[in-house]
Structure formats: structure tokens, C-alpha cells
DOFI-642138 format. One record per residue (C-alpha): residue number from 1; y, z, x. Coordinates in nm, 2 decimals, padded with zeros to 4 digits. Example, Ala and Ser with C-alpha at 12.3 -4.5 7.8 and 13.67 -1.06 7.14 Angstrom:
+-----+--------+--------+--------+
! seq !     c2 !     c3 !     c1 !
+-----+--------+--------+--------+
!   1 ! -00.45 !  00.78 !  01.23 !
!   2 ! -00.11 !  00.71 !  01.37 !
+-----+--------+--------+--------+
***
This chain:
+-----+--------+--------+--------+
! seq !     c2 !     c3 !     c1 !
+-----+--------+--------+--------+
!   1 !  00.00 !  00.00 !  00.00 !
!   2 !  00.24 !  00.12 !  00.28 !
!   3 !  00.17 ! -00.24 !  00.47 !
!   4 !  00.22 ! -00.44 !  00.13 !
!   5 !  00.54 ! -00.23 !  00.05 !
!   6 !  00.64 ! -00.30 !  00.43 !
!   7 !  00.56 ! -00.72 !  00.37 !
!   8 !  00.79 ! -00.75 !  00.06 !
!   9 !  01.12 ! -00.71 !  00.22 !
!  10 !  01.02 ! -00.90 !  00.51 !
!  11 !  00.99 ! -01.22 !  00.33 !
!  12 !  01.29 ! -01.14 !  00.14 !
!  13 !  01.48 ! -01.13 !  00.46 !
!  14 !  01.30 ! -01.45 !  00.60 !
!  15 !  01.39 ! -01.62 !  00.31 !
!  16 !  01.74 ! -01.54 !  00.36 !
!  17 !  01.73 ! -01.62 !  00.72 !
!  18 !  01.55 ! -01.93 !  00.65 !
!  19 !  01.90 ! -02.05 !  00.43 !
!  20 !  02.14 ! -01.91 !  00.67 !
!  21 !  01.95 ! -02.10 !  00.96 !
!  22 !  01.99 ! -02.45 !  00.79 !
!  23 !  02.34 ! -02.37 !  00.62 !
!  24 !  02.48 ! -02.30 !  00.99 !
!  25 !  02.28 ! -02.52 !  01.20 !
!  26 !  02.41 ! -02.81 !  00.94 !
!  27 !  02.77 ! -02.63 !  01.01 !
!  28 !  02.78 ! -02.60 !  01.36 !
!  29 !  02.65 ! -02.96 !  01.46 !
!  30 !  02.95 ! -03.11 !  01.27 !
!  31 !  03.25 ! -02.84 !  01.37 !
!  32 !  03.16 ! -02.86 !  01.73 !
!  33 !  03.24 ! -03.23 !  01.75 !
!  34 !  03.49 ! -03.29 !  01.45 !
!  35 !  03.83 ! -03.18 !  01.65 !
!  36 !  03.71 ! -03.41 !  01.95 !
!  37 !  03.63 ! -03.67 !  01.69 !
!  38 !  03.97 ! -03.62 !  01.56 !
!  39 !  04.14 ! -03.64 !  01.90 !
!  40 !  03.93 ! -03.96 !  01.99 !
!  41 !  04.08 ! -04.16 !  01.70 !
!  42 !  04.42 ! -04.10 !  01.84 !
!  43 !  04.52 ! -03.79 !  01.61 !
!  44 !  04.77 ! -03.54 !  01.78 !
!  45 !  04.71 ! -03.14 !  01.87 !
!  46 !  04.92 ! -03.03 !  01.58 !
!  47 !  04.76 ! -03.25 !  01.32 !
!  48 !  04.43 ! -03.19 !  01.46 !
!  49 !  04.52 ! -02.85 !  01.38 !
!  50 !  04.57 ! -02.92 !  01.04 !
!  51 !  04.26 ! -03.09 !  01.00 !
!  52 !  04.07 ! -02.77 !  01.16 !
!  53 !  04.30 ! -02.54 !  00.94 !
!  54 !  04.25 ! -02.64 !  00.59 !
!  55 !  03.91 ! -02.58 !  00.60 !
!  56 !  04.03 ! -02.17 !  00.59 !
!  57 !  04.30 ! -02.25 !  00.32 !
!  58 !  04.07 ! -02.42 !  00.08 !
!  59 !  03.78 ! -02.14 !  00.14 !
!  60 !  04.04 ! -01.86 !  00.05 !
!  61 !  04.17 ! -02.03 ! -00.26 !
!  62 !  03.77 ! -02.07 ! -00.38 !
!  63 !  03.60 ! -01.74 ! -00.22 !
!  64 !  03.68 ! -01.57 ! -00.55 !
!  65 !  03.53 ! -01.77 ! -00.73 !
!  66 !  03.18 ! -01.73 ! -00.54 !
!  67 !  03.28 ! -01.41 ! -00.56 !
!  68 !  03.28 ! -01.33 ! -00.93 !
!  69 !  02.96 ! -01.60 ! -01.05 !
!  70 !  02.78 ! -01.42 ! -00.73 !
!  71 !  02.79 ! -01.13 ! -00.88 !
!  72 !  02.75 ! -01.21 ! -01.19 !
!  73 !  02.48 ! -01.47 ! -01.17 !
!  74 !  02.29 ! -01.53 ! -00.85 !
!  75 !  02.41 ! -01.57 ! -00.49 !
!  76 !  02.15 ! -01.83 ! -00.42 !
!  77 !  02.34 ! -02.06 ! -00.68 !
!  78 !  02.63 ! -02.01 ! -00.52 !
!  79 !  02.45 ! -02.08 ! -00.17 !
!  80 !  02.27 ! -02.37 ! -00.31 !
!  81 !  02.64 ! -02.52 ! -00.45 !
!  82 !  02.77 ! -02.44 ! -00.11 !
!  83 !  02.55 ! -02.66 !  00.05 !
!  84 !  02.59 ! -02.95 ! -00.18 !
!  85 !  02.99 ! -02.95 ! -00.02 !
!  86 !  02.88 ! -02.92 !  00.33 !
!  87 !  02.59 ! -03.21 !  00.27 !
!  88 !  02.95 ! -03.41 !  00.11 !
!  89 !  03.15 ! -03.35 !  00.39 !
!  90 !  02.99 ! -03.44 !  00.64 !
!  91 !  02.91 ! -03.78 !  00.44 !
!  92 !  03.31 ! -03.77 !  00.45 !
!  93 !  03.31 ! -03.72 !  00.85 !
!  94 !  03.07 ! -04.02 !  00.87 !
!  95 !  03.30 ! -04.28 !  00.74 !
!  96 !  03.64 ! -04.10 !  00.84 !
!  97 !  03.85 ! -04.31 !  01.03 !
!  98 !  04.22 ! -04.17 !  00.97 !
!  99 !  04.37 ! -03.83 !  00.93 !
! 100 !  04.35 ! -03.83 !  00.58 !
! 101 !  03.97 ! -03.88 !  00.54 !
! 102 !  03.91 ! -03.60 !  00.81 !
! 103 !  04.16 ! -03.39 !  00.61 !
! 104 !  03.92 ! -03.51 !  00.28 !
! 105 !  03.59 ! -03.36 !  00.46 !
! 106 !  03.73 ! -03.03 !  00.59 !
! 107 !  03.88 ! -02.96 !  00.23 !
! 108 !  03.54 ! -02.99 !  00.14 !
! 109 !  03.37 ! -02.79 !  00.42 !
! 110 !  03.57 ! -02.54 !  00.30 !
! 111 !  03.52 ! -02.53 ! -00.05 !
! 112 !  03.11 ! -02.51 !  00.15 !
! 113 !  03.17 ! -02.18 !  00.30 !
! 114 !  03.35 ! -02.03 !  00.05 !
! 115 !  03.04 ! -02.07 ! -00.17 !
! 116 !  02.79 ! -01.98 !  00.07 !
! 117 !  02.87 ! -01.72 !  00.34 !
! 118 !  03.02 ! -01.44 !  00.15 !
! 119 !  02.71 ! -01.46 ! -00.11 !
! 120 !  02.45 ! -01.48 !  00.18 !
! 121 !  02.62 ! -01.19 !  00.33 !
! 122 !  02.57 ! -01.05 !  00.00 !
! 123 !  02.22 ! -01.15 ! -00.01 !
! 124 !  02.08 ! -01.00 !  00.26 !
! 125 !  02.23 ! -00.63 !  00.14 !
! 126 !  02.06 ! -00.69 ! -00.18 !
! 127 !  01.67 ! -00.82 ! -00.16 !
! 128 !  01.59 ! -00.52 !  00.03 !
! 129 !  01.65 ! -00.09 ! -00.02 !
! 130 !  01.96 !  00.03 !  00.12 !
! 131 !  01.80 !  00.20 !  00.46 !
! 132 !  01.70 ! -00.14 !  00.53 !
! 133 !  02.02 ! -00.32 !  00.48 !
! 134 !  02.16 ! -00.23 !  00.87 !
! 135 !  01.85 ! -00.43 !  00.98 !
! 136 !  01.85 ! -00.71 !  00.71 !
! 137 !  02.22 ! -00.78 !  00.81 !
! 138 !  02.10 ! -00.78 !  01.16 !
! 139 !  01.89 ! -01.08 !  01.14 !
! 140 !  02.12 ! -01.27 !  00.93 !
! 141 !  02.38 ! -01.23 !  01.15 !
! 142 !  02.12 ! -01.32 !  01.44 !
! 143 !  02.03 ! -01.64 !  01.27 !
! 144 !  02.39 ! -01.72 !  01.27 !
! 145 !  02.42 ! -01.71 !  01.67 !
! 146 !  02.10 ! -01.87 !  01.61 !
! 147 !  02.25 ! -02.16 !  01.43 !
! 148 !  02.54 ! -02.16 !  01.65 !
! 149 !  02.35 ! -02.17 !  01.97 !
! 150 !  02.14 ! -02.46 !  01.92 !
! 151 !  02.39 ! -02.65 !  01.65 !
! 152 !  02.67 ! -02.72 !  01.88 !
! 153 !  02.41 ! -02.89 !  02.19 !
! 154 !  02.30 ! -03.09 !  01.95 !
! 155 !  02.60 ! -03.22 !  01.86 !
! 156 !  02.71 ! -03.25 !  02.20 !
! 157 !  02.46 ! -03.49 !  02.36 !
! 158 !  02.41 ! -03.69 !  02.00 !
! 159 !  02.78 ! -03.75 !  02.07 !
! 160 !  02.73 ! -03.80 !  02.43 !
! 161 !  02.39 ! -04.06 !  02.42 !
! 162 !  02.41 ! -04.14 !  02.08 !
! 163 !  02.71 ! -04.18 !  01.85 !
! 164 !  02.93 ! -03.92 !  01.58 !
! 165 !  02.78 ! -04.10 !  01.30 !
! 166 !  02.44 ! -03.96 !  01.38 !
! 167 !  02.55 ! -03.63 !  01.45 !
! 168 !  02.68 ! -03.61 !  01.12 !
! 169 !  02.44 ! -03.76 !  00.93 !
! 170 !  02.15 ! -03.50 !  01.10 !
! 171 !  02.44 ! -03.26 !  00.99 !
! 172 !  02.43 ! -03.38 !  00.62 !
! 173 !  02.05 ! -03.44 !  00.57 !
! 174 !  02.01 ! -03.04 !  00.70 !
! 175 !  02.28 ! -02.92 !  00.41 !
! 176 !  02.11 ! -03.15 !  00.19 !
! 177 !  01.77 ! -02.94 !  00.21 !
! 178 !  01.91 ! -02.64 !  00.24 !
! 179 !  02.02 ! -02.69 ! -00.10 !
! 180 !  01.76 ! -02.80 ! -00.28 !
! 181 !  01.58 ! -02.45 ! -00.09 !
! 182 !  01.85 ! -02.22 ! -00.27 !
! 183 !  01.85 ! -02.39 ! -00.58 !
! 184 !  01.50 ! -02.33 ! -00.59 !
! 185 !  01.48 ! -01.99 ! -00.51 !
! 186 !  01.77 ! -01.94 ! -00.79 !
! 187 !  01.53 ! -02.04 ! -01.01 !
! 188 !  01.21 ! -01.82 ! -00.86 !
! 189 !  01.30 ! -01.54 ! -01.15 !
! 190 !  01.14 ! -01.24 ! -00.92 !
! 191 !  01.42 ! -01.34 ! -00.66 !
! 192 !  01.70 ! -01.40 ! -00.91 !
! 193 !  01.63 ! -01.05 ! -01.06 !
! 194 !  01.63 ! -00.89 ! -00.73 !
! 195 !  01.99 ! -01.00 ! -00.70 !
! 196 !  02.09 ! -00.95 ! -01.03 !
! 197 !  01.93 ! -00.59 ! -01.11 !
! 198 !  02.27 ! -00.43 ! -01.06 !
! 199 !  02.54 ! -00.71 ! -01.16 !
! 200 !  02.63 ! -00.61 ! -01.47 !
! 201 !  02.93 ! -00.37 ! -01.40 !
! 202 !  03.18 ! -00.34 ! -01.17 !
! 203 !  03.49 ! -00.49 ! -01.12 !
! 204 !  03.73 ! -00.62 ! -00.86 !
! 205 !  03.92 ! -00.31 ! -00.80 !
! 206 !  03.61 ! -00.14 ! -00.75 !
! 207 !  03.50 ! -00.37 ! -00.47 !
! 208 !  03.81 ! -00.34 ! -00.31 !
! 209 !  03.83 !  00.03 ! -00.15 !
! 210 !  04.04 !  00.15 !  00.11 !
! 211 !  03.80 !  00.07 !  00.39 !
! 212 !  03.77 ! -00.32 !  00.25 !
! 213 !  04.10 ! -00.32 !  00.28 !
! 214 !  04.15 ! -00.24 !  00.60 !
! 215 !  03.88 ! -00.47 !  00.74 !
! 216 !  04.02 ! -00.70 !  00.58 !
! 217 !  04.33 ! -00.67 !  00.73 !
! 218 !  04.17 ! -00.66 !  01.10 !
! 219 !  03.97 ! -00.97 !  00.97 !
! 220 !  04.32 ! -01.19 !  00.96 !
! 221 !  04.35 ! -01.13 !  01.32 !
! 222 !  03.96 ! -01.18 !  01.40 !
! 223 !  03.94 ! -01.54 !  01.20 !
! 224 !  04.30 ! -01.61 !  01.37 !
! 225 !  04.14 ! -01.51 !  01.76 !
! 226 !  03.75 ! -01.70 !  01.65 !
! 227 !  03.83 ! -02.02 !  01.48 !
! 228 !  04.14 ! -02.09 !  01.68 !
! 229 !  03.91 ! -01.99 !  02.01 !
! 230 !  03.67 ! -02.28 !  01.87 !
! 231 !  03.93 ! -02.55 !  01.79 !
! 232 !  04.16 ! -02.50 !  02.09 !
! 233 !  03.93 ! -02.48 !  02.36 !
! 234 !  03.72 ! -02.77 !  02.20 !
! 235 !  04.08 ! -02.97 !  02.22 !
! 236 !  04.14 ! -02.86 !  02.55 !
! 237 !  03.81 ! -02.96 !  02.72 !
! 238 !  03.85 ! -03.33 !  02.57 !
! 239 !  04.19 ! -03.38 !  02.73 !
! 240 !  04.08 ! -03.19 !  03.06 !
! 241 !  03.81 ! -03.52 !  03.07 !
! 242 !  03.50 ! -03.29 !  03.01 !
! 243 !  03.19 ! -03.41 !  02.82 !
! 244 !  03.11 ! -03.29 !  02.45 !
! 245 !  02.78 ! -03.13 !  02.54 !
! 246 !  03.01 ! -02.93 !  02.79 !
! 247 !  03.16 ! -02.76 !  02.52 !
! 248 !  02.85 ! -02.70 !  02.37 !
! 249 !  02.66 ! -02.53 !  02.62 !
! 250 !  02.97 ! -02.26 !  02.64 !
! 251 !  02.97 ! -02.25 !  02.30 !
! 252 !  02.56 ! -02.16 !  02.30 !
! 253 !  02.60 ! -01.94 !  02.55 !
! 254 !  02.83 ! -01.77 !  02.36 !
! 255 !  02.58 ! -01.78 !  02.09 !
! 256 !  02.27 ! -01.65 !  02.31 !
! 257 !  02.49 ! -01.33 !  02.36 !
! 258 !  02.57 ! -01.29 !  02.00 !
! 259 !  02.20 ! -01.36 !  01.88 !
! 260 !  02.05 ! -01.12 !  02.13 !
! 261 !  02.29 ! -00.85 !  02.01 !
! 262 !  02.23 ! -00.87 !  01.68 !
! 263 !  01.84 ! -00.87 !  01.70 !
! 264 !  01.91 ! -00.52 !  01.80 !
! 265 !  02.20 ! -00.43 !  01.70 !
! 266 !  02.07 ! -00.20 !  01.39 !
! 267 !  01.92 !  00.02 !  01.63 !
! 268 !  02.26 !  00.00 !  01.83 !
! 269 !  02.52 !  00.06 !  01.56 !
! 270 !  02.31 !  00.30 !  01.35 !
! 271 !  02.45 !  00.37 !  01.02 !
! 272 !  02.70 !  00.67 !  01.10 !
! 273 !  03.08 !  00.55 !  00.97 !
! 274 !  03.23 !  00.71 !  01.23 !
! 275 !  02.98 !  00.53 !  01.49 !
! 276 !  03.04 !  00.23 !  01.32 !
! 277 !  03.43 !  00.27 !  01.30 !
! 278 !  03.45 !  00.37 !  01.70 !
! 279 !  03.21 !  00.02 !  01.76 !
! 280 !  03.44 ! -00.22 !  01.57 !
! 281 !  03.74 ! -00.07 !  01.73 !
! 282 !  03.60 ! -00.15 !  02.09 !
! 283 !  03.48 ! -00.52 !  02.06 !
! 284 !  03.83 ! -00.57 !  01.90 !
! 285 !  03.97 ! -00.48 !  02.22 !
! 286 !  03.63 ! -00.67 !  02.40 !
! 287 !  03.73 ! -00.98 !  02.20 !
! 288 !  04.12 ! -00.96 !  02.27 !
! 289 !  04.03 ! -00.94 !  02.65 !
! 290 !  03.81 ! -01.21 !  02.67 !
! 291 !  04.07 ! -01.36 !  02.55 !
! 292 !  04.33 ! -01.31 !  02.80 !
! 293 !  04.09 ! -01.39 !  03.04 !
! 294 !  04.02 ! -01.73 !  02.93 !
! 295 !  04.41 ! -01.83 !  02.99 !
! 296 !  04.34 ! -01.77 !  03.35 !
! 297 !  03.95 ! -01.91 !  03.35 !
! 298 !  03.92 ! -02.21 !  03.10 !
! 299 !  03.78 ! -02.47 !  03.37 !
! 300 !  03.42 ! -02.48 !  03.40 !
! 301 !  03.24 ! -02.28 !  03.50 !
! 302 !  03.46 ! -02.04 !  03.52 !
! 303 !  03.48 ! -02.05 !  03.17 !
! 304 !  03.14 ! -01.88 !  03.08 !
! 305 !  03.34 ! -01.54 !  03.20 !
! 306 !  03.58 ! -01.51 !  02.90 !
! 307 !  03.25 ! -01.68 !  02.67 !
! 308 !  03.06 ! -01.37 !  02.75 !
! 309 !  03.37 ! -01.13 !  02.65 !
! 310 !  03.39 ! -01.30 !  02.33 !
! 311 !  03.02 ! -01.30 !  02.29 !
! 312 !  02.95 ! -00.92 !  02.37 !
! 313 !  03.25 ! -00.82 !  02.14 !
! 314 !  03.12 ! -01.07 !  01.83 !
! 315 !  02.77 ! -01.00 !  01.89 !
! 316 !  02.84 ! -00.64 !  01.74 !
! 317 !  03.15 ! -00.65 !  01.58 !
! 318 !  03.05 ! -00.86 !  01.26 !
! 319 !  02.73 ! -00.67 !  01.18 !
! 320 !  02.91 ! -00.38 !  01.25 !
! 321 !  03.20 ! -00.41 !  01.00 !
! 322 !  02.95 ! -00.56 !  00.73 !
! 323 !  02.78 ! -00.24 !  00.75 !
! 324 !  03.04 ! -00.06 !  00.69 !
! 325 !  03.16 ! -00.30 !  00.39 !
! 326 !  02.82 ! -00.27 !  00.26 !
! 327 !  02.80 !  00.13 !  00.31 !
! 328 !  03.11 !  00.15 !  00.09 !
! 329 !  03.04 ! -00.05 ! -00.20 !
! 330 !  02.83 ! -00.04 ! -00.45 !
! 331 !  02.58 ! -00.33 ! -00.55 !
! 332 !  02.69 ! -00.44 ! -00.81 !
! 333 !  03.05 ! -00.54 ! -00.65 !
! 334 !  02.89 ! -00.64 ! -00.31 !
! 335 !  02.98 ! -00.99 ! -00.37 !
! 336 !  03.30 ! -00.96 ! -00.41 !
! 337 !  03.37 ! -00.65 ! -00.11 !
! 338 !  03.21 ! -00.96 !  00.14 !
! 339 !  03.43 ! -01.20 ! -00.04 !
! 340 !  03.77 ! -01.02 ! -00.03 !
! 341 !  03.65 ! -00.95 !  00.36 !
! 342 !  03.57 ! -01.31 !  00.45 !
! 343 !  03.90 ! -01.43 !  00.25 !
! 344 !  04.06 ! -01.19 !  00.58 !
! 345 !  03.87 ! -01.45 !  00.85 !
! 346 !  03.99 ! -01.76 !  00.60 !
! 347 !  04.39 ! -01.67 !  00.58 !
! 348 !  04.35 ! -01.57 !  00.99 !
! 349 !  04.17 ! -01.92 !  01.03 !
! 350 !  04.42 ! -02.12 !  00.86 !
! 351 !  04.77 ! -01.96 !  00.98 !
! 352 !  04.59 ! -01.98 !  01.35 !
! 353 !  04.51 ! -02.26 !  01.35 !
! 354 !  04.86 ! -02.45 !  01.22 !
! 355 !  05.07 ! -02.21 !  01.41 !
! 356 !  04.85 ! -02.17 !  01.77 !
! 357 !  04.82 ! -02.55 !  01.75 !
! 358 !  05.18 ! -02.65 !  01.76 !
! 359 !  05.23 ! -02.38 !  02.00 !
! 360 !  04.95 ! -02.52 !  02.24 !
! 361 !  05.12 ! -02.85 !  02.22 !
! 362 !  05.47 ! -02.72 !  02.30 !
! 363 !  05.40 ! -02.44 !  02.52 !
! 364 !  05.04 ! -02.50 !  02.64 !
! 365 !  04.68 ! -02.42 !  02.58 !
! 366 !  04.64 ! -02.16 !  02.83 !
! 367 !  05.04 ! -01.96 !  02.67 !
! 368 !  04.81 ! -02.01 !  02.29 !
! 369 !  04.53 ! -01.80 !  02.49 !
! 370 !  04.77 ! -01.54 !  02.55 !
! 371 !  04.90 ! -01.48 !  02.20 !
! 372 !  04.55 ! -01.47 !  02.06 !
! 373 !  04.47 ! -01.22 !  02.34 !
! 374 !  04.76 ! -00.99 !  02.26 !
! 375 !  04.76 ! -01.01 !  01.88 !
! 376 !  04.36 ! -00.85 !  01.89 !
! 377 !  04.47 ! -00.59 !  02.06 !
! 378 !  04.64 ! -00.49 !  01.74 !
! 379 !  04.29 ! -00.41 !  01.54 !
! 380 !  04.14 ! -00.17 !  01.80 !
! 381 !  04.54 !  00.06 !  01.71 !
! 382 !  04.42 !  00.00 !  01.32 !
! 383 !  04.11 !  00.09 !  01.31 !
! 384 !  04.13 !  00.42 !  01.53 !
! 385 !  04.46 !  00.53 !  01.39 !
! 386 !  04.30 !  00.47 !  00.99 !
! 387 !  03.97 !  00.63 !  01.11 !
! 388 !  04.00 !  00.99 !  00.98 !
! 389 !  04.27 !  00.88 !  00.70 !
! 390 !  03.99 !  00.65 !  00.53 !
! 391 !  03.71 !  00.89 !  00.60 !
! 392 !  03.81 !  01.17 !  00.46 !
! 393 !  03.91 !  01.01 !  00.13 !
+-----+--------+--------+--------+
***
């Protein structure tokens, strides 16, 4: 009985795994090779940065809504949904030749993520008992590095040997399954009800407590420092002359660190708030500093220096705060505490990426660096200083 018990919430969380792997091995593949793409057919930083940016502005205006029907209905519908947009914009990237089209397929990559991540986040607190959430959340966010370590090398040499075309079509035929697997476990019933046991009540206020909030707040710097840390440095190595795949093996070296992290991160982070609050507050200042440090080291290989910062302080920072989302929210509002969080990372993404962009092309890449660098060092002050004030409520 104990074993059988033991097997259930294992292939609940290989399930989830199994849709996160797809969702951001699809992802990863195209967003390691769209800004280059876009600076190959003669598009500027600052537009570029557009392109990248209103990926985060389109996923913030929709998060609510996967948000809310999440809740209420099933996260794998909304993951399944979400996947349908990635499979379509990355049909978009195929045929993109202009700024407009490119603009057209990260409008709908992020109309993708808003309807995926947050509910898979969501996912993996609810298929299993809340002792075993630190550790579902674990491998989920593993899979991610997972997807992100292998997703951008493949994109990288298909660019290199083969063509972009390819690379996104391999991108769109992966969201393409992955969707038909969510819309078919939305429909397994024993699944569904797992998810949907406690989704009846709650509202928005309730999913939106003092400790959401703040992580939230720390989140618009995070999504500001991580997606402009992709876009930028994926800019900068095409007009230093360097190959695609050499982007991609920083960016899966990043990834190895993240992935080996979170494989044992549960039994790192442990499930203490104040642990947990202490642990986010130092891969802030991790991230920040690897940040700084990649002003000064952004040639290769000097580069995989300020890579490993970035990947020691993400590699615990994310499953770190999602525990403590999930550890302060009820069930039935999870949804929508992982939404209002990941709409933090969107708003960061978008006003970093606009803003960080024009300043690398006026000032420099290695000035933009900087900023990002000195702006994280603002959430380690946050979080220590609202510690014992959001505790003790």
C-alpha cells in the first residue's frame, strides 16, 4: 500500500514534467535564435527590443485570464490552449520577413505563456499532498533548465548547418504535441478532479496576500535582469561576429547549473519561511552580481563566469519563491497567486526590454549590464527589510 501510495504522485509529477519538457524545449529553440533572426534581416537594437518586449506585455494583459479559468476549470486546458499559441507563432517566425510579422509571432508567444506557465506552476502544487509540493516544484523547475539546456543548442547549430525555418518548424511541431498531451489529460476525469477538488472558492483578493505581493514586486526586477540578460547578450554576440550555437552553449551552461540545483533543491531550501525568505534574498544579490560581472567578461569564454552567477542565483531563486507563493495560499487561489507573480517577471520583461534596448544602442551593451546589475541589488534590501513585517502578520 505504502509503495502504491508512494507511485501515484510520482506519475502525477511526470506527467507534469512531461508538458513542461515539450512546452519549454518548443520555447527555448525559437527564443534563442528569434532576436538574431531579427537582427539578420536588418532590424535595429531598439526595435529588436520591441520585438523581444511584447512578448511580456501581451502575457501580462492575458495571465488573468489563465488565471481565473485555471482555477476554475483545469490548468491542463489552459496548458493545452497555451501550446496551441506557441505551435502558431512559431508558424508566424517561419514566414516572418519584416518587423511587423516578427512583432505578429511574439504577440502570440505571449499570449503562449501567459496560458501555460503560471497554470503548470499551479499544476505541480496541486496533483500531489502539500509535504510533497517543495519537491514537485523542484522537478518542474528542473525540467525547465532542462528544456532550456538542450533547447537553445539545438537551435543554434540548426541555424548554423541548417537554416531558421527548420529550427522553427521542429519548434512548432513540439508545441503542436504538447498540446494535444494537455488536452488529453484535461479530459482524463481522475486528473481533472485532482486539480479541481478545491476550485470552487476563493477569490482574487485572497490569492493576493502580503507575501505575493512583495514577490511580485522583486519579480519586476528579476524578469527585467533575466529576459533582458537573454535578449541583450544574444544581440550582442551577433554583432561581436560570434556563431549562434555560441550563444547556445552559454545559455545551456547556464541551464546545467539551474537544472542541477533544482534536482536538489527541495532538500536545499527546505520548507521554513524564514529559510526560504534568507535564500531568495541572497541569489537576488547572486544574480545582480553576475550581472556586473558580465559588463566586464562578455567575450567568450570569459563569459561562462558571469553564466555561472546567473545560473547559481536562478537555479534556487525560482523554486525558492514558488514555495513560498505556494506555502501562502490556499489551493483553491493557487492559480491565480502564480499568476499575479508571473505577471511581476512579464511587466519586468517588457519595460526591460524597451528601455535596456535603447540604452544599449545609445550607451552600450556592456553600460545596459551595469543598470541591470545595480537595479537587483534592490530585491536582496526588500526582501530582508519586509522579512519580519510579513511574517509576523
Amino acid at each position: 500500500m505504502a509503495s502504491q501510495s508512494f507511485n501515484i504522485p510520482r506519475t502525477r509529477v511526470l506527467i507534469v514534467v512531461l508538458t513542461t519538457l515539450l512546452y519549454f524545449l518548443s520555447m527555448n529553440i525559437s527564443i534563442s535564435i528569434v532576436v538574431r533572426y531579427s537582427r539578420e534581416l536588418g532590424i535595429n537594437i531598439s526595435n529588436t527590443s520591441i520585438i523581444w518586449a511584447v512578448t511580456f506585455l501581451v502575457s501580462a494583459i492575458f495571465r488573468p485570464i489563465s488565471g481565473h479559468y485555471g482555477d476554475r476549470v483545469s490548468s491542463f486546458l489552459m496548458m493545452s490552449i497555451g501550446s496551441v499559441f506557441l505551435m502558431l507563432a512559431n508558424v508566424v517566425y517561419m514566414f516572418s520577413r519584416d518587423f511587423t510579422s516578427l512583432l505578429l509571432g511574439r504577440s502570440l508567444n505571449g499570449i503562449a505563456s501567459a496560458m501555460f506557465i503560471a497554470p503548470s506552476i499551479a499544476a505541480a502544487t496541486l496533483i500531489v499532498s502539500e509535504d510533497l509540493v517543495g519537491r514537485s516544484l523542484s522537478y518542474r523547475s528542473a525540467t525547465v533548465s532542462f528544456g532550456a539546456l538542450v533547447g537553445p543548442v539545438i537551435g543554434g547549430y540548426l541555424v548554423d548547418y541548417v537554416s531558421y525555418s527548420v529550427a522553427f518548424a521542429l519548434s512548432a511541431v513540439l508545441s503542436a504535441l504538447n498540446a494535444i498531451v494537455c488536452a488529453l489529460l484535461y479530459i482524463h476525469s481522475d486528473i481533472t478532479a485532482q486539480l479541481q477538488r478545491s476550485s470552487d472558492r476563493g477569490s482574487w483578493k485572497d490569492a493576493m496576500n502580503p507575501i505575493v505581493i512583495l514577490f511580485t514586486a522583486t519579480s519586476l526586477i528579476g524578469g527585467l535582469s533575466f529576459f533582458t540578460f537573454r535578449s541583450l547578450l544574444q544581440s550582442h554576440y551577433r554583432d561581436l561576429g560570434y556563431p549562434s550555437s555560441l550563444y547556445g552553449i552559454l545559455m545551456a551552461c547556464f541551464a546545467a547549473i539551474t537544472m542541477i540545483l533544482r534536482l536538489t533543491s527541495h532538500r536545499i531550501i527546505g520548507s521554513n519561511l524564514r529559510r526560504l525568505f534568507l535564500i531568495s534574498a541572497t541569489c537576488y544579490f547572486i544574480v545582480g552580481l553576475g550581472s556586473i560581472v558580465l559588463s566586464r567578461t562578455y567575450m567568450y569564454p570569459w563569459a561562462f563566469i558571469p553564466v555561472a552567477f546567473y545560473g547559481l542565483g536562478f537555479g534556487l531563486l525560482v523554486p525558492a519563491v514558488q514555495s513560498i507563493i505556494s506555502m501562502s495560499t490556499m489551493k483553491n487561489v493557487r492559480n491565480r497567486a502564480m499568476t499575479v507573480y508571473a505577471m511581476g517577471y512579464d511587466i519586468g520583461g517588457f519595460v526591460g526590454g524597451i528601455v535596456l534596448g535603447h540604452v544599449a544602442q545609445t550607451f552600450g551593451y556592456s553600460f545596459s549590464y551595469v543598470i541591470i546589475g545595480l537595479l537587483l541589488m534592490i530585491n536582496p534590501i526588500l526582501v530582508l527589510m519586509s522579512t519580519n513585517r510579513v511574517l509576523n502578520k
